[in-house]
C-alpha positions in Angstrom: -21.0 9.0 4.1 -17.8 8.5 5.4 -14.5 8.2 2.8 -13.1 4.8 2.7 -9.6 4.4 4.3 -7.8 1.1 2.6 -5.7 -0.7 4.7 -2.3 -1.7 3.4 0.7 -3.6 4.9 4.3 -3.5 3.7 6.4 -6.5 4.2 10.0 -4.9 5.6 11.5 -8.4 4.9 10.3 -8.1 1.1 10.5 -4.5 0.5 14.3 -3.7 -1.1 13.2 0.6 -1.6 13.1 -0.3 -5.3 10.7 2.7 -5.4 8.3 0.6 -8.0 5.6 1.8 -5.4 6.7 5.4 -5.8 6.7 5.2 -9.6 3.3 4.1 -10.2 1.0 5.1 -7.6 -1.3 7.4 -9.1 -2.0 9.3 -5.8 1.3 9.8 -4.5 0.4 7.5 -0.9 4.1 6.2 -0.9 7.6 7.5 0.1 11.2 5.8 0.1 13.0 6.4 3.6 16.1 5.3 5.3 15.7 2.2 8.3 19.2 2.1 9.5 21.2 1.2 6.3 18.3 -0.2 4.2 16.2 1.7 2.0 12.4 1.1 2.1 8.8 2.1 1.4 6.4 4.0 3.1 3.1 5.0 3.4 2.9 8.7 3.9 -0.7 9.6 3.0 -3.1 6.7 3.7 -6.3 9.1 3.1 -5.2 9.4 -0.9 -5.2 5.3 -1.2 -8.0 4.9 -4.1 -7.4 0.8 -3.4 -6.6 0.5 -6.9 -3.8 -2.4 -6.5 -1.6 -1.1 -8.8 1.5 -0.8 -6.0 0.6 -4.2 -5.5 0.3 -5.8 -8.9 3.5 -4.0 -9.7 6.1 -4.8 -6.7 8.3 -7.1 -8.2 8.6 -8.5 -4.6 5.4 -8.6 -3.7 6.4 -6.7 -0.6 3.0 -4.4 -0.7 -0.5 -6.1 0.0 -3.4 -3.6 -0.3 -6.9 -4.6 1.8 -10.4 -3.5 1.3 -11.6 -0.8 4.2 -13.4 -3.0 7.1 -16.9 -2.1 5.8 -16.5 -4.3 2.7 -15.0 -7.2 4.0 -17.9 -7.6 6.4 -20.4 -6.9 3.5 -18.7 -9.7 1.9 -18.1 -12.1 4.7 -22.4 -11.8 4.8 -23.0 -12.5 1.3 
């Protein structure tokens, strides 16, 4: 069986490189990095996403949005 692979989408225009992300991700998927002057997040290791929302229950500006892998949103778009 194949691992699954979360999705997750960072909102540039919400995301101030607080490092909240960085802090409490238990797997280490994000890193801070420099966009022209701005600091902001980044995914750097998608594989070690476990999908367990905590990034995106603790942004306190709701700049990181965390989505099941494809699989289970079809299996739920059937039931």
């Amino acid at each position: 069986m194949a691992e699954l692979v979360f999705e997750i989408k960072l909102d540039p225009n919400k995301c101030t490189g607080c490092g909240t992300c960085v802090d409490e991700c238990p797997m280490g998927v994000y890193e801070i990095v420099t966009v022209g002057r701005k600091k902001q997040s980044r995914v750097k290791d998608l594989d070690m996403c476990l999908g367990c929302h905590t990034c995106e229950l603790r942004c306190p500006y709701e700049a990181v949005k965390v989505y099941p892998p494809l699989e289970d949103l079809e299996k739920i778009l059937q039931s």
